[in-house]
C-alpha positions, -999 to +999 in steps of 0.1 A: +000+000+000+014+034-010+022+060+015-007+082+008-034+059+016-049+049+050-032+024+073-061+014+100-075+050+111-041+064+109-031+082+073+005+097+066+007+133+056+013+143+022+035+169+015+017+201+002+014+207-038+021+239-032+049+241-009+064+211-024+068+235-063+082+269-037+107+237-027+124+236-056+113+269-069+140+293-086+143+331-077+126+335-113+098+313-104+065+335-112+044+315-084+071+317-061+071+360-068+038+364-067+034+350-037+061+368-019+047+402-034+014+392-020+030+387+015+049+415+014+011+436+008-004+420+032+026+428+060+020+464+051-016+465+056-024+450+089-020+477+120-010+472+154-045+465+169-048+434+143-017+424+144-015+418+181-052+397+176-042+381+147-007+371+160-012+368+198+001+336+199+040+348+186+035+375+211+029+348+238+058+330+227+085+356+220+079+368+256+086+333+270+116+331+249+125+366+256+124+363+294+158+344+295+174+378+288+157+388+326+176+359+338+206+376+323+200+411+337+194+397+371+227+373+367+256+399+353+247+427+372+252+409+406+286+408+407+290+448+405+266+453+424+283+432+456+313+453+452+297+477+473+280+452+500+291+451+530+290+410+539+305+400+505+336+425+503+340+410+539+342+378+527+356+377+495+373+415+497+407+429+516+415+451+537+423+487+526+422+512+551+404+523+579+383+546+563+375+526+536+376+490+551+368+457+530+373+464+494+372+442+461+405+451+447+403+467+415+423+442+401+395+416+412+371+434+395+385+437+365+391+398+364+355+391+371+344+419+344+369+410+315+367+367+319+327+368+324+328+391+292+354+371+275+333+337+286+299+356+273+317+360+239+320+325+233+287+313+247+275+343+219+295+326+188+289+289+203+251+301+195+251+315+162+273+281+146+247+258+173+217+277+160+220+274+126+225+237+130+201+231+153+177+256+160+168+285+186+148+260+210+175+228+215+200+253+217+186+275+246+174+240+264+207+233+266+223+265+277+197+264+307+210+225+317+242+242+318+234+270+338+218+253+364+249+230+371+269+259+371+254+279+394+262+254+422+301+265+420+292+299+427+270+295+456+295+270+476+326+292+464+349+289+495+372+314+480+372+351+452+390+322+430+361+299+428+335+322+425+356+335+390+355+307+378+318+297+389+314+334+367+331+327+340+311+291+338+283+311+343+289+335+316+286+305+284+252+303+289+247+339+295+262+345+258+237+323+245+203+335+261+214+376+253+214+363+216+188+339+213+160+365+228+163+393+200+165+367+171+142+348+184+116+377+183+124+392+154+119+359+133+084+351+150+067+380+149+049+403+119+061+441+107+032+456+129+045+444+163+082+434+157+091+466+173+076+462+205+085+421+208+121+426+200+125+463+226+100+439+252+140+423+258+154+454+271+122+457+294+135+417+305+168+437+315+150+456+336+128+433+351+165+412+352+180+443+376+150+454+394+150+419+409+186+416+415+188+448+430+153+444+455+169+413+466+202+433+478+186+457+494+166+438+510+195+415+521+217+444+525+222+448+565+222+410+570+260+408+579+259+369+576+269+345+545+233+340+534+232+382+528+259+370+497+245+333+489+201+337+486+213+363+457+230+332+443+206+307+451+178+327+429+191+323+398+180+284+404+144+298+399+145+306+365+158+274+345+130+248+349+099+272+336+121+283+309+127+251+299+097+238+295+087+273+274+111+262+250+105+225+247+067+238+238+074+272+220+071+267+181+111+269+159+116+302+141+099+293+109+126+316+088+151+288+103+129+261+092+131+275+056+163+284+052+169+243+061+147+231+034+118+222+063+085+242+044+055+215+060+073+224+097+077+260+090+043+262+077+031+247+109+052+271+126+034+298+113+000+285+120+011+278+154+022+313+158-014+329+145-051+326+158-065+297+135-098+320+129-079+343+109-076+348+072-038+342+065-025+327+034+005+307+048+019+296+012+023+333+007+042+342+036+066+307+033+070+320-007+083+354+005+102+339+032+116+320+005+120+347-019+141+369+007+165+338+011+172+332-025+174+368-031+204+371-002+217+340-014+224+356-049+244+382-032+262+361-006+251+324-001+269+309+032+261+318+064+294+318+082+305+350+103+330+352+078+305+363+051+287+387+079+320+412+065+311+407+030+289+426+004+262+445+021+262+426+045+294+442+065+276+477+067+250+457+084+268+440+107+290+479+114+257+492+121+244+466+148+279+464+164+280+498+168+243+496+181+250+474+205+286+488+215+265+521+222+252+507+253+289+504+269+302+543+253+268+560+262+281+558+303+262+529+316+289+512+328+291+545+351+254+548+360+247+507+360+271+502+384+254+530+406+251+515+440+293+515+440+290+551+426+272+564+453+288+552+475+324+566+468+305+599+462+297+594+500+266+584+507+260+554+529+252+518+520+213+513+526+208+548+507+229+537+481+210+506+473+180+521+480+186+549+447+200+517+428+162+499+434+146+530+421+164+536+393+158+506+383+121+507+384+123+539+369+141+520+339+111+497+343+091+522+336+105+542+312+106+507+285+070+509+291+065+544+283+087+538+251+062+519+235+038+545+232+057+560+208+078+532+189+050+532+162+054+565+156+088+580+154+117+558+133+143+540+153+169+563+142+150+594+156+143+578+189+179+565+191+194+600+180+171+619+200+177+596+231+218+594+229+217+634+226+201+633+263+225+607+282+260+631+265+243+662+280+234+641+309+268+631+312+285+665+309+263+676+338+272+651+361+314+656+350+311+698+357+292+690+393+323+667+401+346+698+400+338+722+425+341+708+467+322+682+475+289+681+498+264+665+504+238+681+481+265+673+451+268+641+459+235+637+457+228+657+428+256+639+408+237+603+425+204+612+409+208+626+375+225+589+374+189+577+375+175+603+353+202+588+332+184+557+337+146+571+328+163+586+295+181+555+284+155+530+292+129+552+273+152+557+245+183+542+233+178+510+256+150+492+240+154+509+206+192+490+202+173+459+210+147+465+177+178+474+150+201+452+159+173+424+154+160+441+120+191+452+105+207+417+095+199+398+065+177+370+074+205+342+067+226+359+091+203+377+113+217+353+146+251+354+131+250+395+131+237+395+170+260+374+177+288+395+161+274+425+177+267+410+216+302+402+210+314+437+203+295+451+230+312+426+255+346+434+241+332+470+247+327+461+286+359+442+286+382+473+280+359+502+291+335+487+316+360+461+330+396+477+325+387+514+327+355+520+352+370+503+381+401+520+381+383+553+375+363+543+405+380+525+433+395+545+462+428+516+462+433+532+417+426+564+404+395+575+430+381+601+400+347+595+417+319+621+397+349+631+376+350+598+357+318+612+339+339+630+318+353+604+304+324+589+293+302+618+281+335+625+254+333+587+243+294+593+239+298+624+221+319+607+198+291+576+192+268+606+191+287+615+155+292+583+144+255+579+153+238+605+128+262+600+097+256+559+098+224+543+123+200+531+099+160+532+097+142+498+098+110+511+110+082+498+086+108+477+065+098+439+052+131+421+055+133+421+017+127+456+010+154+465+035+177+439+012+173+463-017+175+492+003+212+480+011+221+464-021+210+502-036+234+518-012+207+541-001+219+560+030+217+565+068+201+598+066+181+588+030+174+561+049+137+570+071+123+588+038+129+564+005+102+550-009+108+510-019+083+505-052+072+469-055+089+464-089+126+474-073+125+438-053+125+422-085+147+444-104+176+428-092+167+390-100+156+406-136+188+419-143+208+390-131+184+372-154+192+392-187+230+387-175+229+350-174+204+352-209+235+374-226+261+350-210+249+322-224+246+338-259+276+344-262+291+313-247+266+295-278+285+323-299+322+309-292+313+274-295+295+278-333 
């Protein structure tokens, strides 16, 4: 009996007639264009209110995925922030002086800083070869496995040596969940919402350190081990749920495509929609399909090494730099704000107590962002954002000069958390949404990857080399005077910022293909129009190329 026919009350699937023709399909195939041009018009037409009915279900499921990166939040910023508490520098710090008492040497810090980078860098590259083999889901199944074993050397570190290296285990799987979470969200989710599911991950930084930092001060005057180790033992909360959202949540159908796998991505899609819905899921497979071939006549592999080729290596400038903006616009100055305040001298339970608001400020401020992502371009929001934090910085360098009091110290302390408002309403969430649009779709992990990379090289040298010293009382002590350093390195991102960040707002992944294969630029970028007929200009002409080419090769041989 053939395959196709019933076996008992069980029948095996047929492939579909129509996906099995977009299956072997060329980039010339008229079905296979129509069909992505159909896609393409519907993408366009449907507005945020139906998009979030008719896709609830990606919504559902890009936050589940999403929500390792508050796992992340709570995890790397827990380190910096024991520097300044009181049980752990006891434990783990020396002794300076008697003004200054227990301190985690500068030296210290930047090991835990540069190796937890360094260790995030390879869990980021381990997931964009592992993801292309395997998928988003197996691959962040087995990062959390990993993490929960890890975890136990930090919590039972007997000595600063064995909690590095619990860090630096720690770190691998760190890598992986701060690159699976944008890609993840960009791929599963339509034009009309991809904005807010892909910014949504800065919000899971937030939730990350408003967490991490309630639990420290609430843990902050108990003088006892457990004031160091509950911090620790949290991070065993996350694993198991997330697991089992992964093991449920549908695969990134673009993945399933660009391996050949149209029935499963197809099923993808329907898993990511409301069933009641009008959707023509041959249509959106064909375009899918149609944006893959279409990158794949500019640059077909999908190594990191072709991430710096063609097109592709403005893309990939453009979501490093992104990224990298988070570490030159001062955070690594106003995120490590408990230790801020207090060498600016204000005591230990105030200190914490600013860092847990600022925090929910930055909580808030994501929130408040996405009641304007719709209708200003990401390049506006990021420029407009980035201007704020240099002047914000400057402010808080000119208040370091004059003597110190109390009221300066103070001043300096809160425009830190202003700092945090304007950065979590701004540039924050908006890096998030380009660095997920900006790549091509074959390289989309690959290009967040390259990018999450940069940025930790970014915190290696500036965040993990430079900020402590400019800190610490045992180094350089420059206190509110390190702000200077940081609002020049933003002013220069500022520059770099309006001659080369990119507008994706409102941009199929194909149309921003041709927008980068015509060299339009940053600043052109928000206001050209991409006609219908330019997607398929390129394919035509490589068509009439490969007509004329084989003329005259039937020329030389008569």
């Amino acid at each position: 009996m053939s395959n196709d026919q019933k076996t008992g009350d069980a029948q095996i699937e047929k492939a579909d007639p129509g996906l099995d023709h977009l299956q072997h399909a060329t980039i010339h195939d008229k079905a296979l264009n129509n069909g992505a041009l159909e896609a393409t018009v519907q993408e366009h037409s449907i507005g945020l209110l139906e998009g979030l009915k008719t896709y609830k279900r990606a919504c559902f499921w890009s936050m589940l995925i999403s929500a390792s990166i508050i796992m992340e939040g709570y995890d790397v910023t827990l380190i910096s922030s024991f520097y300044g508490y009181p049980s752990f520098r006891e434990r783990y710090g020396e002794y300076l002086n008697e003004e200054s008492g227990y301190q985690i040497s500068a030296d210290w810090q930047t090991k835990f800083s540069a190796l937890g980078a360094f260790a995030n860098i390879v869990g980021a590259i381990f997931n964009g070869w592992a993801t292309a083999k395997w998928g988003h889901r197996t691959v962040l199944m087995s990062s959390l496995v990993a993490l929960t074993g890890f975890v136990f050397i930090s919590f039972f570190a007997p000595t600063i040596e064995v909690l590095l290296v619990g860090q630096i285990l720690c770190g691998l799987p760190w890598g992986v969940f701060a690159t699976t979470g944008p890609a993840y969200a960009a791929e599963v989710t339509p034009l009309a919402i991809r904005g807010y599911l892909t910014a949504y991950v800065n919000l899971c930084w937030c939730i990350g350190q408003f967490i991490s930092a309630g639990v420290l001060r609430g843990l902050v005057t108990n003088t006892t081990e457990w004031g160091y180790r509950i911090p620790f033992a949290i991070q065993w909360v996350w694993p198991v749920p997330l697991f089992i959202a992964a093991f449920l949540a549908p695969e990134s159908p673009w993945y399933l495509v660009r391996t050949g796998k149209l029935d499963q991505a197809k099923k993808s899609l329907q898993r990511l929609s409301e069933a009641n819905r009008e959707i023509d899921y041959d249509a959106q497979i064909a375009m899918m399909i149609h944006t893959n071939k279409l990158e794949e006549e500019e640059r077909a592999g999908v190594s990191y090494w072709d991430a710096f080729r063609g097109t592709n290596l403005r893309r990939t400038e453009i979501a490093c730099m992104s990224f990298l903006s988070q570490i030159t616009n001062g955070g690594a100055l106003c995120y490590s704000g408990s230790f801020f305040f207090l060498q600016t001298g204000i005591d230990a339970t105030a200190s914490y107590g600013i860092s847990l608001g600022g925090t929910g400020i930055a909580f808030v401020g994501t929130v408040l962002s996405w009641f304007y992502i719709h209708r200003f371009g990401r390049r506006t929001i990021w420029l407009v954002g980035f201007s704020a934090l240099v002047v914000i910085l400057w402010t808080i360098g000119f208040l370091a000069l004059p003597h110190q009091t109390k009221p300066l110290a103070w001043g300096q302390s809160l425009l830190c958390v202003v700092w945090l408002g304007a950065y979590s309403m701004t540039v924050g969430p908006i890096v998030y949404t380009i660095v997920s649009e900006i790549g091509s779709t074959r390289l989309r992990t690959q290009t967040v990857v390259l990018a999450r990379s940069v940025y930790y090289v970014g915190n290696i040298i500036c965040g993990g080399t430079i900020q402590p010293r400019l800190l610490s009382p045992g180094a350089w002590n420059a206190k509110g005077k390190t702000a200077f350093f940081w609002a020049a390195l933003a002013t220069l991102t500022l520059v770099w910022g309006y001659f080369r960040m990119y507008e994706t707002k409102d941009r199929t992944f194909g149309e921003l293909d041709v927008m980068f294969q015509k060299g339009v630029t940053a600043r052109q970028s928000s206001k050209y129009v991409v006609q219908n007929e330019e997607v398929f200009e390129a394919r035509e002409n490589n068509e009439d190329s490969e007509k004329k080419e084989l003329g005259e090769t039937k020329q030389q041989v008569l």
